[in-house]
Structures are given as structure tokens and as C-alpha cells.
GUKOL-109931 format. One record per residue (C-alpha): residue number from 1; residue in three letters; chain; y, x, z. Coordinates in steps of 0.05 Angstrom, whole numbers. Each point is the difference from the previous one (the first is absolute). Example, Ala and Ser with C-alpha at 12.3 -4.5 7.8 and 13.67 -1.06 7.14 Angstrom:
% residues 2
    n  res  chain       v       u       w
    1  ALA      A     -90     246     156
    2  SER      A      69      27     -13
This chain:
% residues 580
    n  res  chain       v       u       w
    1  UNK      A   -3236    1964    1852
    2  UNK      A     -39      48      37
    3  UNK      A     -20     -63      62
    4  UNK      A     -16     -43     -64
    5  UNK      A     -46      53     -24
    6  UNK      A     -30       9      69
    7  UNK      A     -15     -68      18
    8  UNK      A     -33      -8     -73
    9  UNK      A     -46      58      18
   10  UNK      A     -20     -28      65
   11  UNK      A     -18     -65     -28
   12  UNK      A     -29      22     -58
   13  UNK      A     -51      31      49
   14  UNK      A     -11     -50      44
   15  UNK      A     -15     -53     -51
   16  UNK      A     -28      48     -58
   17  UNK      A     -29      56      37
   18  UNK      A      42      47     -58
   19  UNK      A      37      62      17
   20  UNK      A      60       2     -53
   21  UNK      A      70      20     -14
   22  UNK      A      40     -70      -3
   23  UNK      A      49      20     -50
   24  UNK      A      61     -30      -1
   25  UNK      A      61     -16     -56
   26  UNK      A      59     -22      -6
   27  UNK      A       7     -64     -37
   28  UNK      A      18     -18     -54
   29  UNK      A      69     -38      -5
   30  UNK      A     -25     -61     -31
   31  UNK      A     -49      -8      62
   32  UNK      A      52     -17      53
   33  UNK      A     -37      52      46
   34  UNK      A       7      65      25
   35  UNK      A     -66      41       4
   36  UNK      A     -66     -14     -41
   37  UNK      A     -73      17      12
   38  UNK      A     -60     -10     -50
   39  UNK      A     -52      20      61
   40  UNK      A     -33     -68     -14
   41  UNK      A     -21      22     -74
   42  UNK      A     -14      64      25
   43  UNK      A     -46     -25      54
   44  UNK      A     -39     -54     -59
   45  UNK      A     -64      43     -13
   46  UNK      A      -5      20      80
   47  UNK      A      13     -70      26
   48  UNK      A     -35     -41     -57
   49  UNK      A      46     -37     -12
   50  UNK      A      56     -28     -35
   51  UNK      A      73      34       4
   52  UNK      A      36     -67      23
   53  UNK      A     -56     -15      57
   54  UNK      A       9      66      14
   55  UNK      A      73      -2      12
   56  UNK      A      11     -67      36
   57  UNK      A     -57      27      49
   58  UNK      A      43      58      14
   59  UNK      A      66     -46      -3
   60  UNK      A     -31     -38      56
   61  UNK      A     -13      54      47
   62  UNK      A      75      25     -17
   63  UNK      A      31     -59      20
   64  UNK      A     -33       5      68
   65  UNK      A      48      62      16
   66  UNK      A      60       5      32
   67  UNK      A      45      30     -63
   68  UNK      A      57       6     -37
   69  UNK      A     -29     -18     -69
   70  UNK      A     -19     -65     -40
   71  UNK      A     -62       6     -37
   72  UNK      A     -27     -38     -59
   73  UNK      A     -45      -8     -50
   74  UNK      A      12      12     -75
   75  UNK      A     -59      -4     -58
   76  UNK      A     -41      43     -11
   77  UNK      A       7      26      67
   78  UNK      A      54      27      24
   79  UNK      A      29       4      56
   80  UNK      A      76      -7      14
   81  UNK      A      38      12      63
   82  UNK      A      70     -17      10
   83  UNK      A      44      25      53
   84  UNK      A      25     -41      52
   85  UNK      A      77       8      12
   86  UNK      A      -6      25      71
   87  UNK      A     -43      47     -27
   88  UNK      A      61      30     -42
   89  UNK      A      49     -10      56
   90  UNK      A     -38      37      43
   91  UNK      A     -10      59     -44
   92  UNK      A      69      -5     -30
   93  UNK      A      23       2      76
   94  UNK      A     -51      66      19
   95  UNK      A      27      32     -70
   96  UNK      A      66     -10      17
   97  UNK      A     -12      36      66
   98  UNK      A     -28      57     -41
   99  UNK      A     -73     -14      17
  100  UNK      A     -26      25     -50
  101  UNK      A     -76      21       3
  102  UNK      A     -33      63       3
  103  UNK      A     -66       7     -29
  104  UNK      A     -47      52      46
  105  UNK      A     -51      22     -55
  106  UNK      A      25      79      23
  107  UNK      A      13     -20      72
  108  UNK      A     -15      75      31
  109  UNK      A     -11      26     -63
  110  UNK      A      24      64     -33
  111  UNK      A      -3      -4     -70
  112  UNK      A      33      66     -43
  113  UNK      A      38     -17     -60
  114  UNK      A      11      61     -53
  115  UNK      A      44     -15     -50
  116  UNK      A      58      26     -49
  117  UNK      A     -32      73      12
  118  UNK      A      58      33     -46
  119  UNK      A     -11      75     -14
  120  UNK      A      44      57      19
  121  UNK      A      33      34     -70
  122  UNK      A      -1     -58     -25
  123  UNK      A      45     -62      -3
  124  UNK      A      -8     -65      29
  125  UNK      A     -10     -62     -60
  126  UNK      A      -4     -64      -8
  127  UNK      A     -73      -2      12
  128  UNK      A      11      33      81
  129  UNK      A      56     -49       3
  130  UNK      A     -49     -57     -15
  131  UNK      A     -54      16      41
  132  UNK      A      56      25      67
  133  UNK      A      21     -78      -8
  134  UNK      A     -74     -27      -6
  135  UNK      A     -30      49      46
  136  UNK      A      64     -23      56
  137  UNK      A     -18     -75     -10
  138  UNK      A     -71       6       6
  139  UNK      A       9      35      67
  140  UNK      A      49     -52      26
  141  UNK      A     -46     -45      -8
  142  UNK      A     -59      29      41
  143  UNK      A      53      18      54
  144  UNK      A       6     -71      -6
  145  UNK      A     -68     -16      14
  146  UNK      A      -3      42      56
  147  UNK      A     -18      72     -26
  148  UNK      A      34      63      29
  149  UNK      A      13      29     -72
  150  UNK      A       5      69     -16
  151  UNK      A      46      15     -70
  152  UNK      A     -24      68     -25
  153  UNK      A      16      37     -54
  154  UNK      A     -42      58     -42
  155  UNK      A      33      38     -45
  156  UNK      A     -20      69     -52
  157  UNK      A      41      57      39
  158  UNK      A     -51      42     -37
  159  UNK      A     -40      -4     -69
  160  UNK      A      14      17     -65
  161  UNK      A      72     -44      -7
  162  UNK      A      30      43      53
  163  UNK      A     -30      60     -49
  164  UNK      A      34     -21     -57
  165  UNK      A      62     -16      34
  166  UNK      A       9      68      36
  167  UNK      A     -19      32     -65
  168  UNK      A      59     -29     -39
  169  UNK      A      49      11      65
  170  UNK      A     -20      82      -8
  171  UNK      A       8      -9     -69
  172  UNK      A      75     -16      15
  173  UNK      A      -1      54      42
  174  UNK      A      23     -53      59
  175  UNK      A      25      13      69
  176  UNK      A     -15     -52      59
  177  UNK      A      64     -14      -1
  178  UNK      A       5     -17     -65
  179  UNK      A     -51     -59     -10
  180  UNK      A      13     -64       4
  181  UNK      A     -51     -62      -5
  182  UNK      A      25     -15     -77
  183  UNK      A     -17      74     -18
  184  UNK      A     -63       1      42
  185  UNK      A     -21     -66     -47
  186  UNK      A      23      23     -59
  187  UNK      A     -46      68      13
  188  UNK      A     -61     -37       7
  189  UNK      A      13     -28     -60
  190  UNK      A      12      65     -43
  191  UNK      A     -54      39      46
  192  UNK      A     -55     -54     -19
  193  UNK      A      24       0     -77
  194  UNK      A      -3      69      10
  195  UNK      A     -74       2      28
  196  UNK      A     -23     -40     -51
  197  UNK      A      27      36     -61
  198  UNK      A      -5      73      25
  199  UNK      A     -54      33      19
  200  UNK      A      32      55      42
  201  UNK      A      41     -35      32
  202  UNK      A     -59     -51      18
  203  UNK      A     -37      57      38
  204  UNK      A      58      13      38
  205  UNK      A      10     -69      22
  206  UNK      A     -72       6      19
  207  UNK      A      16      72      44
  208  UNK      A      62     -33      26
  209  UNK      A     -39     -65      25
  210  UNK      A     -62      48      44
  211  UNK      A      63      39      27
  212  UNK      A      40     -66      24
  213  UNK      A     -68     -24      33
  214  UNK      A      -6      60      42
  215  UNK      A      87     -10       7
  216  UNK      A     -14     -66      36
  217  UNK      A     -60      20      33
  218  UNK      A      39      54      32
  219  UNK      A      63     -42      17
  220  UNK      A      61      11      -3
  221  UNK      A      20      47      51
  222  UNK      A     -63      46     -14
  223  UNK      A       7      -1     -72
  224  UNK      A      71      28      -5
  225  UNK      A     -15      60      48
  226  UNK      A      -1      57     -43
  227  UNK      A     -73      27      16
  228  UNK      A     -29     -72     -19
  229  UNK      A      41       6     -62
  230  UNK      A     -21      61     -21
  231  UNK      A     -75     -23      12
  232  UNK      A      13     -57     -44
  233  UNK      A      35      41     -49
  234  UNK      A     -71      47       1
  235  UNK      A     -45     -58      -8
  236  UNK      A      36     -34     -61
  237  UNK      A      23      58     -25
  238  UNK      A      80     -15       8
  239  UNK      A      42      57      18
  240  UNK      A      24     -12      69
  241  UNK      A      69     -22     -21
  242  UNK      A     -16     -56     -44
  243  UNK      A     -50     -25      49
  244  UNK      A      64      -6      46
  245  UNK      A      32     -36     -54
  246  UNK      A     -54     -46      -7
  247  UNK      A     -21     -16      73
  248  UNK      A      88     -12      11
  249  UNK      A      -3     -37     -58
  250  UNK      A     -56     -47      21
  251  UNK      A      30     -13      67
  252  UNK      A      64     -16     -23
  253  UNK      A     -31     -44     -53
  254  UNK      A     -47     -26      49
  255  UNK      A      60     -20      47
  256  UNK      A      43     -37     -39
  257  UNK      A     -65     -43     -29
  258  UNK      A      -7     -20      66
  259  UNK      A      70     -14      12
  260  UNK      A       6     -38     -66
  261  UNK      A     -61     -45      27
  262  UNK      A      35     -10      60
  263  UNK      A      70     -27     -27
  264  UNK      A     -35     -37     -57
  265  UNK      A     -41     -39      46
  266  UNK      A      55     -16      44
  267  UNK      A      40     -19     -57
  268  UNK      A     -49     -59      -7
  269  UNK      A     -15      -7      72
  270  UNK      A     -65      28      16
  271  UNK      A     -28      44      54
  272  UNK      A     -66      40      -3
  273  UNK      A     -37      17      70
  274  UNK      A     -36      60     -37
  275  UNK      A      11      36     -53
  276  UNK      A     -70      48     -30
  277  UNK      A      14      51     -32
  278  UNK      A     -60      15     -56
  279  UNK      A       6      75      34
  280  UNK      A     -23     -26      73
  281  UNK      A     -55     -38     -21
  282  UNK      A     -25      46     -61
  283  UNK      A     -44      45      54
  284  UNK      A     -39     -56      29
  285  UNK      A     -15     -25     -69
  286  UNK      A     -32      72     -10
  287  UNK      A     -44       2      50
  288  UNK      A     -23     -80       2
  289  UNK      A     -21      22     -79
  290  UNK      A     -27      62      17
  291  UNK      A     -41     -22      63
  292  UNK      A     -28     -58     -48
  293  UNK      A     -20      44     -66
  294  UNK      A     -73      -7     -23
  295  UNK      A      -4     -66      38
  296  UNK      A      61     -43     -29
  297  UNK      A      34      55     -41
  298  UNK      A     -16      47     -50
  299  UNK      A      12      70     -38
  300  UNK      A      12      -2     -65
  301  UNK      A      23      69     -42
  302  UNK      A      40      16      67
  303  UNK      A      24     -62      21
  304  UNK      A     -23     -56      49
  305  UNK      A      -5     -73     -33
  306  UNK      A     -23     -60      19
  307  UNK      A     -45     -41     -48
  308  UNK      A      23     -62      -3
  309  UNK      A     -48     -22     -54
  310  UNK      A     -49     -14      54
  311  UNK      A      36     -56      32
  312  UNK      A      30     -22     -68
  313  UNK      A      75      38      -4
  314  UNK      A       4      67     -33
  315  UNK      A       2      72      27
  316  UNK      A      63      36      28
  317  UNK      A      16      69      27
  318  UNK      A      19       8      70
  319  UNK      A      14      72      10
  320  UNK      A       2      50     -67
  321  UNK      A     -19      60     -26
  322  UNK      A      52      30      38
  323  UNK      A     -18     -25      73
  324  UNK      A      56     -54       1
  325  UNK      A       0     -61      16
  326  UNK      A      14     -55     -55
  327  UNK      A      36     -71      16
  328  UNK      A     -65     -16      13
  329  UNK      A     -13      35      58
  330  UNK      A      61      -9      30
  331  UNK      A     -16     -64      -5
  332  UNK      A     -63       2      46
  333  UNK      A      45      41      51
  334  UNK      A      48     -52       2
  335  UNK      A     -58     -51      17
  336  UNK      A     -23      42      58
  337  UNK      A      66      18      33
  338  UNK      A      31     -70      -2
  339  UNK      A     -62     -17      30
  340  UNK      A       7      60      53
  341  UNK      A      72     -27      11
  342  UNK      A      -5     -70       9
  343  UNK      A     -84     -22       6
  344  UNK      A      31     -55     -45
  345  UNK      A     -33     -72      -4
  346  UNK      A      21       0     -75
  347  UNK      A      37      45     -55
  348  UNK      A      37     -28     -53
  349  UNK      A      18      49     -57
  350  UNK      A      41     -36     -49
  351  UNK      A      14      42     -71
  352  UNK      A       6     -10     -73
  353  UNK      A     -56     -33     -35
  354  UNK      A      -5      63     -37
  355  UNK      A     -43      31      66
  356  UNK      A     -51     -49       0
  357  UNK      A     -64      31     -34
  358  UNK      A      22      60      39
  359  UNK      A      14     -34      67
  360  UNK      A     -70     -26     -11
  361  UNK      A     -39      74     -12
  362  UNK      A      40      33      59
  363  UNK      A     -21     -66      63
  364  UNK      A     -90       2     -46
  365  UNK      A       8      71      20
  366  UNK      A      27      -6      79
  367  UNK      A     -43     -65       7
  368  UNK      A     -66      42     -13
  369  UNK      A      21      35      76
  370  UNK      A      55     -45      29
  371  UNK      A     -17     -62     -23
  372  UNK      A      40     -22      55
  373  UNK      A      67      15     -17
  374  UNK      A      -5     -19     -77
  375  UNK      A     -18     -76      34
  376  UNK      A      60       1      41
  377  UNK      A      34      17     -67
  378  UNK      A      23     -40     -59
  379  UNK      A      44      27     -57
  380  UNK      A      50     -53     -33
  381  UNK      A      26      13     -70
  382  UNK      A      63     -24     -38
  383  UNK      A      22      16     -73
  384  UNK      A      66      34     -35
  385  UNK      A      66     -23       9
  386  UNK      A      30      -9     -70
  387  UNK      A      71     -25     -26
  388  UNK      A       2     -46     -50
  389  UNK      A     -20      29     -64
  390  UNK      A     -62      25      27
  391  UNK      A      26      77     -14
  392  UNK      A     -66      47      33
  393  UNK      A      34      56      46
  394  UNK      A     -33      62      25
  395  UNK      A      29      34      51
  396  UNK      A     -40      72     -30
  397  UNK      A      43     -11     -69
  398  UNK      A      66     -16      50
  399  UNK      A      16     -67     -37
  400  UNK      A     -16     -49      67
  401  UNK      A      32     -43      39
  402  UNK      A      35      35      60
  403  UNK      A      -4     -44      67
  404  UNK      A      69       7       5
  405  UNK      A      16     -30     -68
  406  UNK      A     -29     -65       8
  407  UNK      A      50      -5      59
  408  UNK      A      57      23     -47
  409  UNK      A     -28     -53     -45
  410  UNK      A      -1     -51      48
  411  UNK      A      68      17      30
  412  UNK      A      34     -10     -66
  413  UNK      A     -34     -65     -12
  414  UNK      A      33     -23      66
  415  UNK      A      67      29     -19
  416  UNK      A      11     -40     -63
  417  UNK      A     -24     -58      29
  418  UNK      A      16      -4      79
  419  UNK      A      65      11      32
  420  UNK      A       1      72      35
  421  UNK      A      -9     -16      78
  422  UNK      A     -34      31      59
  423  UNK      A     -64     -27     -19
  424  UNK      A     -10      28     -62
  425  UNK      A     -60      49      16
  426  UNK      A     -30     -53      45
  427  UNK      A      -6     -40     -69
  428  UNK      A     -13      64     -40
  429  UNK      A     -63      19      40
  430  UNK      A     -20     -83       3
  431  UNK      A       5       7     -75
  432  UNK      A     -54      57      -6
  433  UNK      A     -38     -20      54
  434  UNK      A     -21     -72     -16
  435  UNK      A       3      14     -67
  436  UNK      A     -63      45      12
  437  UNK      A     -31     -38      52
  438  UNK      A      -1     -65     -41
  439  UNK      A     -61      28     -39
  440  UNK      A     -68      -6      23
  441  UNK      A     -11      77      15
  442  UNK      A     -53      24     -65
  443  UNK      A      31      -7     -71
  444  UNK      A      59      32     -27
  445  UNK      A      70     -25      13
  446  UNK      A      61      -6     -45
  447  UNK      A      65       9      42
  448  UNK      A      55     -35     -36
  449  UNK      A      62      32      38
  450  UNK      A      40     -63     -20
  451  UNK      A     -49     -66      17
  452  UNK      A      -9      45      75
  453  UNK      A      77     -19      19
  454  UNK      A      -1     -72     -21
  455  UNK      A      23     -50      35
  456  UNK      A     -45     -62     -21
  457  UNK      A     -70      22     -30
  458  UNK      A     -52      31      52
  459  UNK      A      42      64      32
  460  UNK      A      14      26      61
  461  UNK      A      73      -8      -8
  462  UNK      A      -5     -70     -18
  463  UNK      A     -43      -5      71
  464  UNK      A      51      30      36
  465  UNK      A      56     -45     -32
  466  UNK      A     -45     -57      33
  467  UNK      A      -7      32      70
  468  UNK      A      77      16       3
  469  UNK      A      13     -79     -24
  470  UNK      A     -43     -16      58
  471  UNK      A      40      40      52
  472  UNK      A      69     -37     -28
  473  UNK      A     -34     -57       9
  474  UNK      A     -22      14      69
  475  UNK      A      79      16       8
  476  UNK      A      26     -59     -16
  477  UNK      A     -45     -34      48
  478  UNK      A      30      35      49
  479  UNK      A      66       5     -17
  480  UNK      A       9     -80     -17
  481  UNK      A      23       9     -70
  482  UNK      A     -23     -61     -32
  483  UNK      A      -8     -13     -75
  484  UNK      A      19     -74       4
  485  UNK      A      -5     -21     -69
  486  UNK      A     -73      33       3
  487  UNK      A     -18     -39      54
  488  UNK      A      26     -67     -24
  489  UNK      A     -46       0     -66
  490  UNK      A     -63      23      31
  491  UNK      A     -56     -36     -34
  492  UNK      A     -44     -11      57
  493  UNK      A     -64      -2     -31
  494  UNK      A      17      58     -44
  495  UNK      A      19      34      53
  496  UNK      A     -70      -8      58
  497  UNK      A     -45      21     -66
  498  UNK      A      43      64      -1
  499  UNK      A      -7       3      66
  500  UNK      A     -82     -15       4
  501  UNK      A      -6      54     -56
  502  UNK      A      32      58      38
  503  UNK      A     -38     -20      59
  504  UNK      A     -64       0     -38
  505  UNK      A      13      69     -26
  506  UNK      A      21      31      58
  507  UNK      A     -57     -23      43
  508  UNK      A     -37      43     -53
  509  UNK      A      21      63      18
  510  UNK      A     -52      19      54
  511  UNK      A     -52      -9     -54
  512  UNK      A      37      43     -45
  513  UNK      A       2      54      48
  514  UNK      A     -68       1      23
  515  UNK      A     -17       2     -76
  516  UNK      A      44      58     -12
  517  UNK      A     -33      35      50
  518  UNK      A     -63     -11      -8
  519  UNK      A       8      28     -74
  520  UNK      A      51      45       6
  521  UNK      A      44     -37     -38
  522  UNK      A      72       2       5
  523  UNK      A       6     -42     -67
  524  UNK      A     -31     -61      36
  525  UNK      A      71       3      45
  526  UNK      A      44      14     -60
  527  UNK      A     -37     -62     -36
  528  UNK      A      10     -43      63
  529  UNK      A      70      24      11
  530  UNK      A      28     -21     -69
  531  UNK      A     -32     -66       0
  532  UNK      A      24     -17      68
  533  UNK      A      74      36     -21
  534  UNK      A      -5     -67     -60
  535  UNK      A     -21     -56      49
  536  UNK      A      61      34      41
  537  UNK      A      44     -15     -60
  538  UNK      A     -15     -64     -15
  539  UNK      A      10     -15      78
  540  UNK      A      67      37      -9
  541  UNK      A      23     -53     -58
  542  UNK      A     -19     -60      30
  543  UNK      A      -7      -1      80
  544  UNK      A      79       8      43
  545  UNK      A     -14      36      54
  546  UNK      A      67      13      43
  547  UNK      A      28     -73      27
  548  UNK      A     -57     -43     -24
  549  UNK      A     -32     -48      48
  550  UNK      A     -65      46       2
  551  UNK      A      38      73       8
  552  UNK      A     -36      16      60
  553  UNK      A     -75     -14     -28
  554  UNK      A      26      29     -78
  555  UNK      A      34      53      36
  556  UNK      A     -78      27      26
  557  UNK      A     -25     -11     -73
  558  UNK      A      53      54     -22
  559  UNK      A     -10      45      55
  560  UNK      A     -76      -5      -7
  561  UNK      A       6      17     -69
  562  UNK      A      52      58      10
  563  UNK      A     -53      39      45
  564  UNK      A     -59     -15     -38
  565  UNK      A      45      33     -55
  566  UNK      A      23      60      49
  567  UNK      A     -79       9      11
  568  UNK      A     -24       5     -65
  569  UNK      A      57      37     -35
  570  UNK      A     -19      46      64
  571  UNK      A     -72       7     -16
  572  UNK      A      25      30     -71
  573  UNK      A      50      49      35
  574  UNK      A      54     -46     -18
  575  UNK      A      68     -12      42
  576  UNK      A      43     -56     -12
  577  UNK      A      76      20       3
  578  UNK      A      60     -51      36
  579  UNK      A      41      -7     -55
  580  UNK      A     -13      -3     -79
């Protein structure tokens, strides 16, 4: 597709004098052909003249190329192109060898992705689970491409959750040893009902929050000395003994967030390369606002905004009445130190649609002095996960969906319906994981637990059934069994359209990919997958493989298929077990 599109573009400029984009199709069924192109009505006003004389010019100077294409002519001026047979073979053959291409959009690139940024005190939900499988696709796919990717991870170590969360911990009169991560996010939940409703206890969550900043500011080690401590306890007015409580308890708390990340994310087999803790960037956010105020920032009844009115967004506080630094300016710190790390060719921050408007306040505000680094950057949103029912969660009023339940969920689906084997979190996490990924990444989806484990509609478990049918096939070959009755009642006509069609969508697959990466778009591979996981099936039910006359050249189709399959199902962070 991509030589057809070439060759159109060079002709179209020798015989048009046009510069253009030759798009290209594929056909419709009832055509007989593979690709389409309406270039020729396209090109009507520019050439004066009419689509058909248009298109048989172009047809002309086609056939004077050495391809592996038929072209023709159909009213009102299309063009059709129809693959030549050795043209499949020899991709089928090249597949089956696992050449598969690479597109080199980030040859030599670095390009920073940012993405599931879960908060300390808190627990992971659906929504972090969501955007760990997104954010993992998206940067397989650049790594495809060529990029040296860099998965980083910014979290709240401090602000006002850890506040409330510490707040209800001393109100329990905890020990380090005693929390766990299910009391630390049950205490954010009763510390931020508790800030809301009571007054008191709201300016204490406010004390407790200054007092943590300077905690993490100081690090550990310093912090917990007892002169530090009885600093702190001076400046926030603690006594010295329940500042020790507080700085153990927020480094025990701290600790096992960390270590909760860790195992979760293995769980569904992801690695970060860098993990940014809202505490090590909050500084540099400081003084990038500071150094800017009265140019791109201002003060406003003691605290610096930035007016987004004038560029058409809305005004936000970066750093409050207090002297800390809001999201906000953490934010801009972030900007700068990935930068400082990495001198990144692009940033990709991918979060909940929810952060847009903001997301677009915090880059007006850097691009008035780094307009730089807010072009290398672009910001991709997604919506809520939701189960059927469309039930709204909030993880503030503790009534969301925990990460780790929609595995549960998922596990149980597989347990009614699968035999228990080896492979059953191999299909558990190619349940969630295409399930998500199927979606082009903006609107909200609705996970239905159930239709994720099927094994015929669109699922990653029904893919996998189709990859692991492919292997047995493969086996067979190899082994000589021979399903002789099979072979005897091949319809051979029935049986080389079944074959054409699987070629056809095969060959497709370096388009796919170069689309996917292009837009960042692991859906584009899920969509391909599925459709070429059907023409598999129908090639399944009608074309013997093992001990027919053509097992050697069917035997290629198979294996070509089974790695294209391997590749994409890779691309999504998918592995496809032996057995099922």
C-alpha cells in the first residue's frame, strides 16, 4: 500500500504538477480489488478535467512499472489495484520469517511518556489501571518506531491528601507498624469527610499539610533526627512527640505506597524507568513561578495566579496564601526536570479527561518562557472506566472501583467459564487489557467483566484462542498428524478465497502499524487484530492444512499469521500462553 501510494505521488507530479497525499482504501468486496484511490476526483478542479481521463492517464503511467499490482479503472474514477499472487507469496514468505516492519518516525528519538501517576495514601482504581495499560501500549509502540522511551511516573507524596490521611491515622492514635494500605485508604476517606464537615479539624489538615512539605523537603534521614523534629515541632506548633509520630507515620505510609505501586504494576506486567515524586519536583516549580511573577504570573490577595482569560482558559493558583505550591506548580516543575533529565524530543502525559482545561492553563503559562518544551509536549486524554450500570464512583466518598477488583472480577469470569490451567492470568490480564485498548482512547468506557472473557465476540481471550489454534496447527504440520477426512472434502475454490482473504489482511498489517503509531493508537491494532483473528477462522473451517497437497505453501500462511498475531497481541502487552 505504501509503494502504491508512492508511485501515485510521483506521477501525479510529473503529469499534474500537484503535491498531494494519494490516499488509499481498501476495497470494497463487491469490487474484486484490494486497495482503492479517488486521487483522480480529487485532482478534477487542479487538472481540468474529468475524473475518468484523469484516472486512465494515471493508469497508463502505472502500468509502465515494474509491480506487484493490477490496476483498473472504475466510474467515476476510481482507481483499483489488485494484488498479484507473488506479491502475497512473497510477503506471506517475509511474514512468516518474522519480517515484520519497523516504522522509524522516533528513530534516535527520546520521547517521555507520563502516565498512571497514582498518589501515595491513596489507592490505586480503575482509572490508574486504565491509563498503566494505555500509557504501556502507547510506549510500545514508539519503541517500535524507533524511540528510546522513557516510562515515568509522578505521583502526590505531598499535598493536602497526604494531610487528611495522616490526620485520620493520629486520630487512631496509629503506630508505623500498625498501618496497612486498606487503613491508609480508608483514612483519606474519613480525613477528607472530615475536612469538609469540620472546621477544626480542616485547619489542622491544613497545619499538618505545611509540616509534611518541610518533612519531605528535609528527607528522611534529616527529618527523624530529633533536633529537626523539634524545629518542625516549633514551626507548626506540634509538640515534639507527635511530630515524631507524624514524620514515622508518613514514612512508613510513604513506603508501603511505593511498595504497593511496585507489586501492582508487576502484577500486570509493567515497569517504570522513573518514578517523580510531587516532593522532588515541587521546589523547581517554586522558583520557575516565582522567577516569572509580574511577567507571566501574578499576586492576587497572597497568591500567585495565572490569568488564563487572556489566552482564552480561566485563572488558576500556583502557589497559595501559604507559600505552597499547588498541583499546579508542581506541574511546571515536572516540565522542567524531565526536561533537565532527558532534553526529550517529545513528552507524552497521558491522564483522565478530567485534567484537560487544567493541563491546558498549566503548558499557556510555561509556553509564555519555555515555549520550547510545551511544543515538544502533547497531553492525551481518556474518559472513566464504568461497569455496566453506569454507577458514578469517587474515590473521596470511598465507593470506587479498586484496580485490584476488576482483576477479581475478571478472574471469576474466567473461573466459571474456563477450565483452571497454567494460563489463567495470562488470559486474565488479556481480558483487561484488550478490553481497554479496544476503545479509541477519549470517551468513557463500560467494562463488562463478562463479554472481556469471551470466546467468540471481539476479546482478547477469544484472540488468544485463535493464536493457540494456530500453534496446534503449526504442530500437526510437523508432527504428520493428518485429518484425512478434512482433506478429502476440501472444496477447492472455497478453500483459495479463504486463503486470498487471509493473505489480503495480513499484508495489511504494516499499514496498521504505521497508523497506530502515527496516532498513538493502540485501538487501530486491536481493530486489525480481531478482524484478521475472523478471516483466521473462516480459514480454520475450510482450508486442511497438515497432509494436503499444498502443506508446505499453507503451512507459511499459518505461520505468517501466528506472528503477525504474536506482534500485535505484543504491541498491547499481550502474551499468548502454549496451552488453553
Amino acid at each position: 500500500m505504501e509503494e502504491i501510494q508512492r508511485q501515485l505521488e510521483q506521477i501525479i507530479g510529473r503529469l499534474f504538477d500537484a503535491e498531494v497525499t494519494a490516499e488509499l482504501t481498501v476495497a470494497p468486496e463487491a469490487t474484486g480489488a484490494d486497495y482503492a484511490s479517488n486521487i483522480a476526483m480529487r485532482l478534477a478542479k487542479i487538472a481540468h478535467k474529468a475524473p475518468m481521463m484523469i484516472a486512465e492517464e494515471i493508469k497508463a503511467e502505472l502500468e509502465k512499472l515494474e509491480s506487484g499490482y493490477v490496476v483498473a479503472v472504475a466510474a467515476p474514477g476510481f482507481l483499483n489495484f489488485s494484488l498479484k499472487n507473488d506479491y502475497f507469496e512473497q510477503k506471506i514468505a517475509a511474514y512468516a520469517q518474522n519480517e515484520i516492519i519497523s516504522p522509524d518516525e522516533y528513530c534516535n528519538k527520546t520521547v517521555v511518556t507520563e502516565f498512571s501517576d497514582p498518589n501515595p495514601f491513596k489507592v490505586l482504581h480503575v482509572g490508574h489501571l486504565y491509563t498503566s495499560i494505555v500509557g504501556d501500549s502507547i510506549s510500545r509502540l514508539l519503541e517500535l518506531a524507533g524511540a528510546k522511551v522513557v516510562r515515568a511516573n509522578f505521583g502526590g507524596d505531598v499535598g493536602l491528601h497526604v494531610g487528611k490521611t495522616i490526620w485520620a491515622l493520629l486520630q487512631k492514635n496509629y503506630s508505623p507498624d500498625d498501618i496497612t494500605i486498606e487503613k491508609i485508604g480508608q483514612c483519606y476517606v474519613e480525613g477528607t469527610q472530615s475536612y469538609e464537615d469540620d472546621e477544626a479539624a480542616k485547619d489542622e489538615i491544613v497545619r499538618l499539610n505545611k509540616a509534611i512539605y518541610a518533612l519531605a523537603e528535609l528527607g528522611q534521614d534529616r527529618s527523624l533526627e530529633r533536633l529537626e523534629l523539634e524545629k518542625l515541632a516549633e514551626d507548626y506548633d506540634f509538640s515534639t512527640a507527635k511530630m515524631a509520630q507524624i514524620a514515622a507515620l508518613y514514612w512508613q505510609g510513604r513506603e508501603l505506597s511505593y511498595q504497593y505501586f511496585a507489586d501492582f504494576y508487576a502484577t500486570i506486567g509493567l515497569k517504570f524507568d522513573k518514578y517523580y515524586p510531587e516532593s522532588t519536583v515541587a521546589g523547581r516549580g517554586l522558583a520557575e513561578v516565582k522567577a516569572h511573577v509580574g511577567t507571566t504570573y501574578d499576586e492576587s490577595d497572597g497568591a500567585i495566579v495565572y490569568r488564563g482569560e487572556k489566552v482564552g482558559l480561566h485563572t488558576r493558583v500556583f502557589i497559595n496564601r501559604e507559600g505552597v505550591p499547588t498541583y499546579e506548580a508542581k506541574d511546571v516543575g515536572l516540565i522542567f526536570t524531565k526536561w533537565d533529565d532527558w532534553h526529550f524530543d517529545e513528552s507524552v502525559v497521558i491522564t483522565g479527561n478530567e485534567q484537560s482545561d487544567y493541563m491546558k492553563v498549566v503548558l499557556a503559562s510555561v509556553h509564555e518562557y519555555a515555549p520550547e518544551l510545551v511544543d515538544r509536549t502533547q497531553h492525551l486524554t481518556h474518559g472513566m472506566v464504568k461497569l455496566p450500570g453506569n454507577v458514578k464512583m469517587s474515590s473521596r466518598k470511598g465507593n470506587f472501583l479498586k484496580a485490584v477488583d476488576v482483576i477479581n472480577l475478571v478472574e471469576q469470569e474466567l473461573a466459571e467459564s474456563q477450565p483452571s490451567d497454567g494460563s489463567a492470568r495470562l488470559l486474565t490480564l488479556a481480558a483487561i487489557k484488550y478490553a481497554f485498548l479496544k476503545y479509541r482512547m477519549g470517551g468513557d468506557i463500560v467494562f463488562d467483566p463478562k463479554e472481556s472473557v469471551s470466546t467468540s465476540g471481539n476479546s482478547g481471550v477469544y484472540l488468544l484462542y485463535s493464536a493457540v489454534r494456530a500453534k496446534k496447527i503449526l504442530q500437526k504440520t510437523a508432527s504428520g498428524v493428518v485429518n484425512k477426512k478434512f482433506v478429502q472434502n476440501e472444496d477447492d475454490a472455497i478453500a483459495e478465497e479463504s486463503i486470498r482473504k487471509l493473505n489480503k489482511k495480513i499484508v495489511q498489517y504494516d499499514e496498521v502499524i504505521r497508523g497506530a503509531v502515527q496516532e498513538k493508537a493502540p485501538y487501530k491494532v486491536c481493530n486489525y487484530l480481531y478482524e484478521l483473528a475472523q478471516e483466521f477462522s473462516r480459514f480454520y473451517e475450510y482450508v486442511p492444512v497438515a497432509g494436503s497437497a499444498e502443506e508446505d505453501k499453507r503451512k507459511l500462511v499459518v505461520q505468517a499469521y501466528l506472528n503477525v498475531m504474536t506482534h500485535g497481541l505484543g504491541l498491547l502487552g499481550i502474551e499468548i500462553p502454549e496451552e488453553m
